[in-house]
C-alpha positions in Angstrom: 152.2 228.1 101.6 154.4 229.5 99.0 153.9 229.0 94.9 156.6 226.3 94.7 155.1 224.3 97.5 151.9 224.4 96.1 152.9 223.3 92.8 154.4 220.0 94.5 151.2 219.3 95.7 149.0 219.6 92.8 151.9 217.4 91.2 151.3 215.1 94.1 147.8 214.8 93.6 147.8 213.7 89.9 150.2 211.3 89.8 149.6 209.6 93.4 146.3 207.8 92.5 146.4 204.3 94.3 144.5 201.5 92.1 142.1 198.6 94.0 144.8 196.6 94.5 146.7 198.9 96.3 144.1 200.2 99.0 143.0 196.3 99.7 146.7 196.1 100.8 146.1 198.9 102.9 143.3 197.9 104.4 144.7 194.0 105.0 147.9 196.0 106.5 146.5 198.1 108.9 144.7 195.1 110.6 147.1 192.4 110.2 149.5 193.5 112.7 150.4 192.1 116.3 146.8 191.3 117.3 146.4 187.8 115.3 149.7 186.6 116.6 148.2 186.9 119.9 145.0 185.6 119.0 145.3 181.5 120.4 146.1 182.2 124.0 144.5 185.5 124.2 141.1 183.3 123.1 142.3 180.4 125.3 142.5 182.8 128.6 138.4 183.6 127.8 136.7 180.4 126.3 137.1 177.5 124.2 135.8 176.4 120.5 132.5 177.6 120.8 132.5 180.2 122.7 135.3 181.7 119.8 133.0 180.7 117.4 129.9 182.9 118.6 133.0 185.1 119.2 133.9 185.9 115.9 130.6 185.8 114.6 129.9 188.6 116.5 132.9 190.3 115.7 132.8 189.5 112.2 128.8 190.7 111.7 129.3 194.1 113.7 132.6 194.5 111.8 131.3 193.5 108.3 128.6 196.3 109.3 131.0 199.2 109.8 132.4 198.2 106.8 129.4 198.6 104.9 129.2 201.8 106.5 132.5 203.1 105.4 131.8 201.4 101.9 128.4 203.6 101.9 129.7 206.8 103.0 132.1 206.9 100.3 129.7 206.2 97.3 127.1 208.6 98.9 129.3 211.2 100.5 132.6 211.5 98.2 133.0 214.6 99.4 134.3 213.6 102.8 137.5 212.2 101.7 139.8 212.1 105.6 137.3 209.0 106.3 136.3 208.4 110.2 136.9 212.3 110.8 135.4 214.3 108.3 132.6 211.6 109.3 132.0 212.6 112.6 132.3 216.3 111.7 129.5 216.4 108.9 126.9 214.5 111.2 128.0 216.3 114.6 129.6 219.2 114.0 133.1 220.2 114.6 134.0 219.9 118.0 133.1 215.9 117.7 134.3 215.9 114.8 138.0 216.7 116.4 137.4 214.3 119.3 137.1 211.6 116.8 140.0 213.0 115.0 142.1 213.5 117.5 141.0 210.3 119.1 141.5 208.2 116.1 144.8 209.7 115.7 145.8 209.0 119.1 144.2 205.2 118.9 146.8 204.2 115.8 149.6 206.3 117.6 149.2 204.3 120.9 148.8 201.1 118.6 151.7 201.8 117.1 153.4 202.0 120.7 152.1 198.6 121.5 153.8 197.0 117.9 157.3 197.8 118.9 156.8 196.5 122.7 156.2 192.9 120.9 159.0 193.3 118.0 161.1 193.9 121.1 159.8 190.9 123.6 159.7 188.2 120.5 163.5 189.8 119.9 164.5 189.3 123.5 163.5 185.4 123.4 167.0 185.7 121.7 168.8 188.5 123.2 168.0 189.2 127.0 168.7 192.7 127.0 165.5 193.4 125.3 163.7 191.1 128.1 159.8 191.8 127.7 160.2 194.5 125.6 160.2 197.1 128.5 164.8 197.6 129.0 165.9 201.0 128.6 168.3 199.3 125.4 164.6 198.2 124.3 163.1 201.4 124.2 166.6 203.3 122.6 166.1 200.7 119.7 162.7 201.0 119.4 162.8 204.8 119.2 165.6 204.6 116.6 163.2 202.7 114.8 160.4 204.9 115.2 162.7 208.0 113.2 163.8 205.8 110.6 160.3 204.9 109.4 159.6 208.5 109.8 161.9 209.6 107.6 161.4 207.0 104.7 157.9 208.0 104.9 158.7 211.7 104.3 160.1 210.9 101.3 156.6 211.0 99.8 153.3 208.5 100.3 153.2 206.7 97.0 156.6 205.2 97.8 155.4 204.5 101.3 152.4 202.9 99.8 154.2 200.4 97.5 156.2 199.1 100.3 153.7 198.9 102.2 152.9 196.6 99.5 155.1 194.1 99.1 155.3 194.0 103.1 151.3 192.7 103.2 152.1 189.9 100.6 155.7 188.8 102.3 154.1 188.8 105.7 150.9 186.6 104.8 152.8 183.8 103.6 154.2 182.4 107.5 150.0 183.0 108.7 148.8 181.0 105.3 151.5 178.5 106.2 150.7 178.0 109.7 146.8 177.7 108.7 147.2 174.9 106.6 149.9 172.8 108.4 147.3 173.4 111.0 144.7 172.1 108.8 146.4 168.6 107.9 147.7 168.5 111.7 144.0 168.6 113.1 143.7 166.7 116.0 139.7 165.7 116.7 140.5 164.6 120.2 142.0 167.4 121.2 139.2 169.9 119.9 136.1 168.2 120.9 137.8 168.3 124.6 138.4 172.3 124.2 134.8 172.7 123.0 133.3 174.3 125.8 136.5 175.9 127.4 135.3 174.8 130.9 133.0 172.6 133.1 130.4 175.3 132.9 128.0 174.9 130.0 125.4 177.5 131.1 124.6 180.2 128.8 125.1 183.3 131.1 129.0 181.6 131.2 129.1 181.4 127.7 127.5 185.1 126.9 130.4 186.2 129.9 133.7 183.9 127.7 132.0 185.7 124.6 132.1 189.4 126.1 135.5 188.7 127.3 137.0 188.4 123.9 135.9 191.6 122.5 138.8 194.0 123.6 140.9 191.5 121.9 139.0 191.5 118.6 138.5 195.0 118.9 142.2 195.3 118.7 143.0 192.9 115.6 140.4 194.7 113.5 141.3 198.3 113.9 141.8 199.7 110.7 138.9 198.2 108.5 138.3 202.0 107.7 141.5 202.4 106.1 140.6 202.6 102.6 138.4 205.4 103.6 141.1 207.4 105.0 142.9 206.9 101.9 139.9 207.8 99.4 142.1 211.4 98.7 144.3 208.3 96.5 141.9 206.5 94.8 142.1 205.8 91.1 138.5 205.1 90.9 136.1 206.2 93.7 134.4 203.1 93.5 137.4 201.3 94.6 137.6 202.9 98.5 134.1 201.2 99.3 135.3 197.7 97.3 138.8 197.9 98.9 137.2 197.9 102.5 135.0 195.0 102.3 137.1 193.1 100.3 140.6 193.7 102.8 137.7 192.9 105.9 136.3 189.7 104.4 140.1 188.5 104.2 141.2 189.4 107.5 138.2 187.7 108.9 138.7 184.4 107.7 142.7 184.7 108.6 141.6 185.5 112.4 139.2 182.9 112.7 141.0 180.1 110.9 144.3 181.4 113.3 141.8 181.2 116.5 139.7 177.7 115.9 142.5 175.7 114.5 144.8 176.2 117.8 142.4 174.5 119.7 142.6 171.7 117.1 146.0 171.3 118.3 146.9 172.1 122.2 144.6 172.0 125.2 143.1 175.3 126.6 146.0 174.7 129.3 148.6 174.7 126.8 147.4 177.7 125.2 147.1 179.7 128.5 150.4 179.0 128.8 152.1 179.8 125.8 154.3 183.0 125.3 153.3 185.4 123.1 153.7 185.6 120.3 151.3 182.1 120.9 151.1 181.6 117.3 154.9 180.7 117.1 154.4 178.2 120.3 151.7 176.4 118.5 153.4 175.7 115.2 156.3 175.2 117.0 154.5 172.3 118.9 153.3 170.7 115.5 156.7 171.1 113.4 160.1 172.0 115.8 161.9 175.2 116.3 161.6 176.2 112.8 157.9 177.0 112.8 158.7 179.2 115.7 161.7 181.1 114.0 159.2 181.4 110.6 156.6 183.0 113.1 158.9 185.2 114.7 160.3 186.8 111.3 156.8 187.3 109.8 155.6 189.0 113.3 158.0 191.3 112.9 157.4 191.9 108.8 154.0 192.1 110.1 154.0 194.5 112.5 156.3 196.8 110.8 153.8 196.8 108.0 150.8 197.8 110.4 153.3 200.4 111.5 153.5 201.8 108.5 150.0 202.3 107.4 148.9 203.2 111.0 151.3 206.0 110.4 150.5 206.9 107.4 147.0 207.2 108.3 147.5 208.6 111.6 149.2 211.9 109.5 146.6 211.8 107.0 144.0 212.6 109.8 145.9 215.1 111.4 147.2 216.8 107.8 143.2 217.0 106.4 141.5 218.1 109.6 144.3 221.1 109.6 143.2 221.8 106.5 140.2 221.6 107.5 140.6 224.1 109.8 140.2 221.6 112.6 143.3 221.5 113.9 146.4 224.3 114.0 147.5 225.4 110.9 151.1 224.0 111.5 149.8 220.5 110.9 149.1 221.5 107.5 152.4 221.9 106.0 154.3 219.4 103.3 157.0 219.0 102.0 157.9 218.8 98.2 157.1 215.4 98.3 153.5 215.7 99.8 154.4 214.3 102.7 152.5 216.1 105.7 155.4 216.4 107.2 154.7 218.3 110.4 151.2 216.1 110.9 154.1 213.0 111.0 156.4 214.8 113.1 154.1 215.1 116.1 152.8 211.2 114.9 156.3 210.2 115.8 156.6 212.6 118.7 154.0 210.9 120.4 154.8 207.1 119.5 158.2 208.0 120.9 156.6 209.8 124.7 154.1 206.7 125.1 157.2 204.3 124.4 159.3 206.0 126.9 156.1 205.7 129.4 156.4 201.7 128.9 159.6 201.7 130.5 157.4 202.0 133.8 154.4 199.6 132.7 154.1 196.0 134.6 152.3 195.0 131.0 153.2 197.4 128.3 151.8 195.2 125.7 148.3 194.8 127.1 148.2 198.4 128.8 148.5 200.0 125.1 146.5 197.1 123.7 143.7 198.3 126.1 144.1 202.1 125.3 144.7 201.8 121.9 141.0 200.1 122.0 139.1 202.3 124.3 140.1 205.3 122.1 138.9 204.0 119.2 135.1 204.0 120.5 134.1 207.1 120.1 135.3 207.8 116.4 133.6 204.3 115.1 130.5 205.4 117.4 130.1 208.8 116.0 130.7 207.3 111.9 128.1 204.6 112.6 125.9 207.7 114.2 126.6 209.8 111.0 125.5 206.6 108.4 122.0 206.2 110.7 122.0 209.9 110.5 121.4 210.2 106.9 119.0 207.6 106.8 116.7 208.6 109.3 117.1 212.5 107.8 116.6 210.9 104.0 119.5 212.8 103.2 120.5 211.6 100.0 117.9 209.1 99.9 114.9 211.4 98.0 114.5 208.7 95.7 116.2 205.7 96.7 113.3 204.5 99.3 114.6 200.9 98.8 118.3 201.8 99.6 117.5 203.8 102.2 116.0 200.5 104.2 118.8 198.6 103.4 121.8 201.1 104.8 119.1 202.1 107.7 119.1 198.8 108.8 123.1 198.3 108.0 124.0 201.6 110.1 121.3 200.7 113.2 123.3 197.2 113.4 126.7 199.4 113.6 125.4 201.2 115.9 124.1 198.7 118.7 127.4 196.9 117.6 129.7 199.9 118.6 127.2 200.3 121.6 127.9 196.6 122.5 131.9 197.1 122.3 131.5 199.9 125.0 129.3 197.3 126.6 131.6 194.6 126.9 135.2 197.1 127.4 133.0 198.8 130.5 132.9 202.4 131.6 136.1 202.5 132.8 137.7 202.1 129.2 134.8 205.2 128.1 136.2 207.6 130.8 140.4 206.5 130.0 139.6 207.6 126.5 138.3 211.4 127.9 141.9 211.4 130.1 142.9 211.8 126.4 140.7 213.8 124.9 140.1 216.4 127.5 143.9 217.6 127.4 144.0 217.6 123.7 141.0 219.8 123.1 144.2 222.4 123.4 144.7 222.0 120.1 140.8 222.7 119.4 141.0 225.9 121.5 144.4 227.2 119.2 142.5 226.4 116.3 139.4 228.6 117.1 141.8 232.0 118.0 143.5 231.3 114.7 140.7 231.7 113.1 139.2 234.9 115.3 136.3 232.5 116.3 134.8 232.0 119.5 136.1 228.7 121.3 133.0 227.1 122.3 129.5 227.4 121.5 127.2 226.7 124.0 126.7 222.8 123.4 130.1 222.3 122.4 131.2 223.8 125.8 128.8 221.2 127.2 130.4 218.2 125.4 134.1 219.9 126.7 132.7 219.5 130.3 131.6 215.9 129.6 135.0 215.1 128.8 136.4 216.6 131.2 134.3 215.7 134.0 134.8 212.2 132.5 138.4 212.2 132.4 138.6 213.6 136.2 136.5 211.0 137.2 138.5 208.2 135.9 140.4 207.2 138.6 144.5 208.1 139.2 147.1 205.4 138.0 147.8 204.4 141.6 143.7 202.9 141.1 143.7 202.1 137.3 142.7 198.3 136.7 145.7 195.8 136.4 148.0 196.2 133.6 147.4 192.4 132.6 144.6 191.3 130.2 142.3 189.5 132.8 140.1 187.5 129.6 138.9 185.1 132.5 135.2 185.0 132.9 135.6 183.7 136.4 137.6 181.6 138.4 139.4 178.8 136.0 137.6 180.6 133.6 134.2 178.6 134.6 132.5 180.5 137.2 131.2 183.9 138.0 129.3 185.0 141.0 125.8 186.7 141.4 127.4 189.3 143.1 130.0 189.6 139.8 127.3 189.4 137.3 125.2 192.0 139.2 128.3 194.5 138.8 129.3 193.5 135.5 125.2 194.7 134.5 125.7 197.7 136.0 128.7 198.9 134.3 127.7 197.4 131.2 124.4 199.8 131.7 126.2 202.7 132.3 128.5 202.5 129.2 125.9 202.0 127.3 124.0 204.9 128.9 127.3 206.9 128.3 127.9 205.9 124.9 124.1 206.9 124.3 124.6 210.9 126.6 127.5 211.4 123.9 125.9 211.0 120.7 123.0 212.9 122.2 125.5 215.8 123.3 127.1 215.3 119.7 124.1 215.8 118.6 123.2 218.8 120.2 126.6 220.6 119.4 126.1 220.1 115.5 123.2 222.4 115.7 124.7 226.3 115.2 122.1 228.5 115.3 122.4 232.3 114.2 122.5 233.6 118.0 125.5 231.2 118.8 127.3 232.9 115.8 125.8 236.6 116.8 127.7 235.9 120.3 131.0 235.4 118.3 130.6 239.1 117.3 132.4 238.4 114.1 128.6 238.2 112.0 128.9 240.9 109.3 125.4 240.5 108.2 122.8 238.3 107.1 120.5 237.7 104.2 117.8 235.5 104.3 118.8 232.2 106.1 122.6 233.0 105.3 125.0 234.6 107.1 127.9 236.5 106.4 130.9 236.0 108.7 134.4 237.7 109.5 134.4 239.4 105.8 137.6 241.4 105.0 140.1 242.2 102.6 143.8 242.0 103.2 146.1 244.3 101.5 149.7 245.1 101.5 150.5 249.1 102.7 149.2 252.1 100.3 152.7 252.8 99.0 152.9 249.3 98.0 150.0 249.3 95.9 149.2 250.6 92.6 146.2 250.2 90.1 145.5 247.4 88.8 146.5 245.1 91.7 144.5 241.9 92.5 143.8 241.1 96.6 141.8 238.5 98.2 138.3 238.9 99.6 137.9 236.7 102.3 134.3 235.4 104.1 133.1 232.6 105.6 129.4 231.6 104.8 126.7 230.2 107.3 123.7 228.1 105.7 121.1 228.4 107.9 118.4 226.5 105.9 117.1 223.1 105.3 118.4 223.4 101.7 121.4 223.9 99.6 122.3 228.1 98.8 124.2 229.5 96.6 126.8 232.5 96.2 126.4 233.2 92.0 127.8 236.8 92.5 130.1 239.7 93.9 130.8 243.1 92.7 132.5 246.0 94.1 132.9 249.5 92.6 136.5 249.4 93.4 137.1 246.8 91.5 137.1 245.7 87.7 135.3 242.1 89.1 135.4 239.9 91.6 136.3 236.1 91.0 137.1 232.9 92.8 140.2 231.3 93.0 141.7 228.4 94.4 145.2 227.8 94.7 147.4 228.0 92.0 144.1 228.0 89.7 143.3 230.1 87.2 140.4 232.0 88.5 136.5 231.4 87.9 133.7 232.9 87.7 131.9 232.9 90.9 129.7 230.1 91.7 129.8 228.2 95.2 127.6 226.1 96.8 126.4 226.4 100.3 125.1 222.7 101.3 122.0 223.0 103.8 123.1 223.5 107.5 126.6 223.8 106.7 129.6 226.3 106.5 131.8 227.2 104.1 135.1 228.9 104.6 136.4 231.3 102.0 139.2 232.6 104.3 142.8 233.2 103.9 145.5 231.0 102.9 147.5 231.4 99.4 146.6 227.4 99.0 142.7 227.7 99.9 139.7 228.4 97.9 138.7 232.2 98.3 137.7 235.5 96.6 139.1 237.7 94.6 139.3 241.8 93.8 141.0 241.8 89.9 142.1 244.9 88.8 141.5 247.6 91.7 140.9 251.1 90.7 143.1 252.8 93.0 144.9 252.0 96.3 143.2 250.7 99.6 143.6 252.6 102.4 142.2 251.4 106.1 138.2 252.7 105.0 135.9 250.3 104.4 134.4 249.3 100.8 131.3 248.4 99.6 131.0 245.0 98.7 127.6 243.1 97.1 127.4 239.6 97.9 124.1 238.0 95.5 122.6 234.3 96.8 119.1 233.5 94.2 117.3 231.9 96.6 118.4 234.0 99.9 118.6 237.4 97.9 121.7 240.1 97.6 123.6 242.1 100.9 125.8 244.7 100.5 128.4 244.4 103.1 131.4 247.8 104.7 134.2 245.4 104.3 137.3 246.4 106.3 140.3 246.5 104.7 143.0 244.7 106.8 146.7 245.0 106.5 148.2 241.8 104.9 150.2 240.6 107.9 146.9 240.2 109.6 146.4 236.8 107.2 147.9 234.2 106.5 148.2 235.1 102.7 146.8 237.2 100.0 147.5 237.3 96.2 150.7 239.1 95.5 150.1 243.1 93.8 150.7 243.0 90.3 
């Protein structure tokens, strides 16, 4: 990254600090989207008052849990600032740590897919052409749409963040209005007869009408992480946790009141037979055509606010996990804005392929719905996983015995809540999401080289062949399940053979028993131990329980040189150990001192931290935090040097350190 880039950025950084107010719109605008406009005859299709009642209790509680976990892991872990990755990568290492960033990536690119197939079928109510959403003039507007968005959000993410803004407010106003001409309207009759949603009043047909609603709530709350993914823009750090629950607890109470007060006002029929969006048929029914015009225009406000922040956090992910060194280093770049602009060009790339796909979907809506869901499993499983992690490790928790009850019993809950979506969605949904991830560990693989590192260790090449063996085992799209949302319990949504039931347990065990095999493999690849690092070859030495990894100093050709010059130092540093180390010292004889230096900054005296069990990377890149020889006594040739690396509690190494030629990095401070 050049000097002038760089200087954008830090520019970036101080003034683009969102306040409270500002990340509760976020949160409220990556949920409210096309889901609650769905939400009457989605319900209807599944169960009636009470079973949507139990419904979104369930929802609510597992929900209102992962909040609290997000809230938690931003007061205790501030550190982690890309939310549901960085997450997944502290607690399990960094090959789950991609799969849930590349999963939740995918998730809000794929949900983005499925806003513009319902902007175009509520649109061709109007004008045929656009018919379901699915015409090839659908799709051409739809993609036009997709580039202009990408190139207003370029422009940089405060601006992006204001609108996004003003578009939560405007779009709330046609949902508040339908809930309370709802609310006046309510018809007693007609609720009390959709009570039970169907002649049978057993509980096992209740428990099936609740599990049949999940996928769709599933879908509507995606996103109550999404002050966490913004925490990088918070004013105050307090204000990611209080911006969650506070945009959750809203959205809640808007999806029930949207859900309970339909059946106030048509029979379970009616609902069934609405088309979507339902929510403009049922106003319509209580006030005329103009309730279904007001619905239409705030759908659309709507979802093209969801789009927004789905895209905006979809780019985030990709942009810090890059950075990261978790994905390539192309997806790192921004422009003088900010904006990470390549990280959104292959956001839009994507939204643009899977909308080209629908133009050979039965059910484009539900089919992205569905995916859009399934992929966003595995990330919430593995951040709940990380929350009961800490917990049950005390991590943080030395003295806080009392808090450390109350988030152990908050991040269990998550747990066996995310357990129970995989439940209810089924294996099938669990091995869709590896046809994703297996192809995309690619990316994973380009990372490693770039950094000279061995691809796999040996449990993160067992987690690779889970996925794969996962995603080969989902069946071809000639045998995927319908393309249509089947919500119905059983026939007329009443009944359900023993046979059915039977089968339904026995998927339902083994996702479970899947979700369980991947947090253990998780698990298991977070460990690194110092053979799986010996095996790399790249280990230059070891002190104590720290080792000393890929060390090397890049320098432009002799002739080029002169003395005086200042070049980077570059390691990476393994903590072995159950507790933090430090790196208080480097010296060289070739050298005035060694320093360390990141960015732009003026350089400091040496002093990094090494948390227990972890790695930090002092490598190159102009823009990253790394070492540095000041004042050299005399050109560098290709010999080695002696360098002296001092840790208090792990002792002092003295490292040969080859001297590289600089086009072997990716950057080095300039001679002079």
């Amino acid at each position: 990254m050049s000097q002038h880039t760089s200087g954008a950025v830090a520019q970036t950084s101080s003034a683009q600090k969102l306040p409270l107010l500002t990340l509760t719109a976020m949160v409220v605008g990556s949920m409210v989207g096309a889901g609650v406009f769905s939400l009457p005859r989605n319900f209807a299709q599944a169960t009636g008052v009470l079973g949507a009642l139990i419904a979104w209790t369930v929802a609510g509680a597992g929900m209102l849990m992962l909040a609290f976990v997000f809230q938690t892991l931003a007061v205790r872990k501030p550190e982690l600032n890309a939310g549901v990755y960085a997450y997944a990568k502290a607690g399990f290492g960094e090959f789950p740590g991609f799969f849930s960033a590349f999963g939740y990536w995918a998730s809000a690119c794929v949900g983005n897919v499925s806003y513009w197939v319902l902007i175009k079928s509520t649109v061709g109510a109007a004008v045929p052409g656009f018919g379901e959403g699915d015409t090839l003039l659908a799709v051409a507007v739809s993609v036009v749409g997709v580039w202009a968005f990408h190139f207003m959000i370029v422009r940089g993410v405060k601006e992006a963040a204001a609108i996004n803004k003003i578009v939560t407010i405007a779009k709330l106003v046609p949902l508040l209005l339908f809930v309370v001409i709802l609310t006046v309207a309510f018809k007693a009759d007609v609720f009390g007869a959709n009570f039970w949603g169907g002649q049978q009043r057993s509980a096992g047909a209740l428990f099936e009408q609740v599990k049949a609603t999940m996928l769709v709530t599933v879908f509507v709350f995606l996103g109550v992480e999404g002050a966490s993914v913004y925490s990088r823009y918070a004013r105050r750090r307090e204000d990611v946790g209080r911006a969650t629950v506070l945009g959750f607890l809203s959205v809640l109470a808007l999806f029930a009141s949207v859900t309970i007060l339909s059946y106030a006002t048509l029979s379970k029929a009616e609902l069934t037979g609405l088309r979507q969006p339902s929510v403009a048929g049922v106003l319509e029914s209580v006030v005329g055509g103009w309730g279904a015009a007001l619905i239409s225009v705030g759908l659309i406000v709507s979802v093209l606010g969801a789009y927004l922040a789905w895209t905006l956090m979809a780019a985030e992910v990709l942009f810090v996990a890059a950075r990261d060194d978790d994905m390539p280093a192309f997806l790192k770049r921004e422009n003088r804005q900010g904006a990470p602009v390549t990280a959104l060009v292959m956001t839009s790339v994507l939204v643009t392929a899977v909308l080209a796909i629908t133009l050979f979907s039965d059910d484009a809506f539900t089919f992205t719905l569905k995916l859009c869901s399934s992929l966003s499993l595995v990330p919430y499983l593995l951040a709940a996983g990380y929350a009961l992690k800490l917990t049950l490790t005390r991590d943080g928790y030395e003295r806080e015995a009392r808090a450390r009850r109350k988030d152990l019993v908050v991040a269990a809950l998550a747990v066996v809540y995310t357990a129970f979506l995989i439940f209810a969605a089924g294996l099938e949904f669990l091995l869709l999401s590896f046809v994703i991830y297996a192809p995309g560990t690619i990316l994973f693989i380009i990372t490693r080289r770039e950094r000279g590192r061995r691809v796999f260790s040996p449990a993160e090449l067992v987690l690779f062949v889970v996925a794969v063996v996962g995603g080969h085992r989902r069946r071809g799209p000639r045998q995927w399940p319908h393309h249509h949302l089947n919500l119905s319990p059983g026939p007329q949504g009443t009944t359900m053979t023993r046979s059915h039931r039977t089968s339904g347990r026995r998927a339902a065990l083994r996702a479970v028993v899947a979700a369980c095999l991947l947090l253990v493999c998780a698990a298991c690849a977070e460990e690194r131990g110092p053979d799986q690092w010996d095996r790399g070859g790249l280990v230059d030495g070891q002190v104590g329980a720290v080792q000393l990894i890929h060390a090397h100093v890049l320098a432009p050709p002799m002739d080029a040189q002169k003395t005086g010059d200042d070049l980077g130092l570059y390691v990476t540093l393994v903590n072995n150990s159950d507790r933090d180390q430090v790196l208080n010292g480097v010296s060289t004889v070739h050298a005035d001192s060694v320093v360390y230096r990141e960015g732009d900054q003026q350089p400091q005296p040496i002093a990094v931290t090494l948390p227990a069990r972890r790695t930090v990377s002092l490598q190159e890149g102009h823009d990253r935090p790394h070492l540095e020889l000041v004042g050299i006594h005399r050109p560098l040739g290709a010999t080695p040097i002696d360098v002296t690396f001092r840790f208090p509690s792990a002792g002092t190494i003295t490292l040969r350190v080859p001297v590289l030629p600089l086009s072997r990095g990716a950057g080095s401070p300039a001679p002079g």
